[in-house]
C-alpha positions as CSV (number, residue, x, y, z in Angstrom):
1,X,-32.5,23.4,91.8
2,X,-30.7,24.6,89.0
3,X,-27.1,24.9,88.6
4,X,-23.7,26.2,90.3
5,X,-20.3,27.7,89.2
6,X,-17.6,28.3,90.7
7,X,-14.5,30.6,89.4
8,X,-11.4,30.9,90.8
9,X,-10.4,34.6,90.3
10,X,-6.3,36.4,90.1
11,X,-5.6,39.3,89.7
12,X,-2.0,40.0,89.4
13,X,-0.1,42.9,90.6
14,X,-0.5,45.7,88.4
15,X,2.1,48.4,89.1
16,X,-0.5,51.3,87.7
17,X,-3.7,49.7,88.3
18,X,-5.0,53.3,86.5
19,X,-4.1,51.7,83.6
20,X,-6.3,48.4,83.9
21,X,-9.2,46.9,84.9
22,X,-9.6,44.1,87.3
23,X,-13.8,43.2,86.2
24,X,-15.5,46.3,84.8
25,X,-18.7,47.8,85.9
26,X,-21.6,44.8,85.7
27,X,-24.4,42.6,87.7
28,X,-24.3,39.2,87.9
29,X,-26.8,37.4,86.0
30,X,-26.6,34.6,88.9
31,X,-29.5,34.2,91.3
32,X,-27.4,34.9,94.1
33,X,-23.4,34.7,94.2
34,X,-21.8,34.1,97.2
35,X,-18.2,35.4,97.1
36,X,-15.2,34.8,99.4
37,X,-12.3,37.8,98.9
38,X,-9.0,37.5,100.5
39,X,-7.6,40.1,102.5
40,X,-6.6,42.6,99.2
41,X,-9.6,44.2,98.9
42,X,-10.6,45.9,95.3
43,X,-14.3,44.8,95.1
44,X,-16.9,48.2,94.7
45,X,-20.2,48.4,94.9
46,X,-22.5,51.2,92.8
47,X,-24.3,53.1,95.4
48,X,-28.5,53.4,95.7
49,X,-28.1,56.4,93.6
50,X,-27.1,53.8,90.7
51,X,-26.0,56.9,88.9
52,X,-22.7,59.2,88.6
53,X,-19.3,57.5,89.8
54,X,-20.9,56.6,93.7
55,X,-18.5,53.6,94.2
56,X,-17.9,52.2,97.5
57,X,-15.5,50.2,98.7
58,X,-16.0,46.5,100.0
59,X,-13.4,45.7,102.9
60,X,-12.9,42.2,103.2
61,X,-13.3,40.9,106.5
62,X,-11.7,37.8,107.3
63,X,-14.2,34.7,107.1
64,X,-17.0,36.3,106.1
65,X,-18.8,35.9,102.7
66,X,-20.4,38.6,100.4
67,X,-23.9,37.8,99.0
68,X,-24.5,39.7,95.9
69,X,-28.5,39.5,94.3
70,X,-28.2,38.6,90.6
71,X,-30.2,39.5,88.1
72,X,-32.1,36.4,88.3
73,X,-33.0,37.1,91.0
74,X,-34.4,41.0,90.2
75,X,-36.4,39.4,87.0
76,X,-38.0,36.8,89.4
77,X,-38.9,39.2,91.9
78,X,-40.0,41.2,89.5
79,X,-37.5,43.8,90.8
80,X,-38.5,43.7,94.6
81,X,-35.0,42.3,95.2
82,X,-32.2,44.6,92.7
83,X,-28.9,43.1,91.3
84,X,-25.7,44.7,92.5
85,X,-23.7,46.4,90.3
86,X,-20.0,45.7,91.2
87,X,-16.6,45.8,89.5
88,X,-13.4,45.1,91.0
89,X,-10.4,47.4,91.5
90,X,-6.6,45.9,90.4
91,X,-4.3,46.5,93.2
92,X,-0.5,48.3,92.8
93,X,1.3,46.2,95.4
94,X,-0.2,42.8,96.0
95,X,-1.9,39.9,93.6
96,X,-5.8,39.6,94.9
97,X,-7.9,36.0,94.5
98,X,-11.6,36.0,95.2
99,X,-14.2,33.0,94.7
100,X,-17.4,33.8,93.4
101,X,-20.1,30.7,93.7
102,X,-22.7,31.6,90.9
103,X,-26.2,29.8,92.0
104,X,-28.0,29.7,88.6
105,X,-31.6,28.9,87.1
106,X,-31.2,25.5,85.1
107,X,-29.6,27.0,81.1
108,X,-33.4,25.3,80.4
109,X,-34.8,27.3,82.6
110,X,-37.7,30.1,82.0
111,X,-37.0,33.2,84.0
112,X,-40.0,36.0,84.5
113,X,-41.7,37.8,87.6
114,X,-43.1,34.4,89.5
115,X,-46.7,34.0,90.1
116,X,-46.8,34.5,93.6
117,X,-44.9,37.7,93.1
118,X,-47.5,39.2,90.7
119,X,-51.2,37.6,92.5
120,X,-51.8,40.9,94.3
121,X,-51.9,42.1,90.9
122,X,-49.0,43.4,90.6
123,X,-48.4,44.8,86.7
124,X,-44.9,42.2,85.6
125,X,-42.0,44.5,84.6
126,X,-40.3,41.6,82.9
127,X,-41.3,39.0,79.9
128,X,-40.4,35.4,80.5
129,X,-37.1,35.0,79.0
130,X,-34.8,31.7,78.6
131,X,-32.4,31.8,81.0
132,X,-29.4,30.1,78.6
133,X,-30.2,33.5,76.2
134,X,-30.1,35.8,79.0
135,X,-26.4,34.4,79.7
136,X,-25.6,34.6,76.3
137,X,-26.7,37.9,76.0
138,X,-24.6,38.6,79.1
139,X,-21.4,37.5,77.6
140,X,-22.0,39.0,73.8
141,X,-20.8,42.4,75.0
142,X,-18.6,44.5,76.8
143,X,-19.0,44.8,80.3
144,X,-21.7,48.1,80.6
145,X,-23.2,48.0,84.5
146,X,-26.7,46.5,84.9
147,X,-27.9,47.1,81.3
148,X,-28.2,43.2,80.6
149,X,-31.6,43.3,83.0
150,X,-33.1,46.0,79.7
151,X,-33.2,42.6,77.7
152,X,-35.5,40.8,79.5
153,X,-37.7,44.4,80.3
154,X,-41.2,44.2,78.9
């Protein structure tokens, strides 16, 4: 099955939020993550272009959830299924929670195209890698969009 985190995310009113940062530019290196946002708003997604400053806003919409792919998830599909670039937008007049709920490979765990993925002959874009040094990878460095998927690239 693997494993699952959950944070619980504040961010407090920031009375110039051009002078902050609520979660820079990044993917998830989750599987999936499955995120309930209150009614502040702030989260961005990049836009299929993946390049220049194409941003666009994520209203929340009361009881729904927001499924983000992971990089995982990208890795084990051998990139049939892309990880969302996202960051998240302090806001100038009200504090903003969200819950993210990280579904993870196992830290043991040995992530790479799957099998049935790559039986058509499909050519793998990815090396196995262990998950746990993907993570730590992940959390070595600054925050820098989707560029943690270029460590597990063949």
């Amino acid at each position: 099955m693997g494993s699952i985190r959950t944070n619980l995310n504040y961010y407090p009113i920031c009375p110039d939020p051009k002078l902050t940062v609520g979660v820079g530019r990044h993917s998830d290196v989750s599987t999936l993550t499955i995120l309930l946002q209150d009614e502040i708003g702030g989260l961005y997604v990049r836009g299929n272009q993946g390049d220049g400053d194409n941003w666009i806003h994520v209203p929340p919409i009361k009881g729904s959830l927001v499924i983000n792919v992971g990089d995982a998830l990208q890795i084990l599909s051998n990139s049939r299924y892309k990880s969302v670039e996202h960051r998240v937008i302090a806001n100038g007049t009200k504090n903003r929670i969200s819950v993210p709920i990280f579904v993870n490979p196992k830290p043991t765990d040995i992530i790479g195209p799957l099998v049935e993925v790559l039986q058509n002959g499909e050519k793998p874009i990815y090396k196995q890698v262990l998950y746990s040094d993907y993570v730590k990878h992940f959390f070595r460095k600054a925050h820098d969009g989707k560029k943690t998927v270029e460590f597990a690239e063949i």
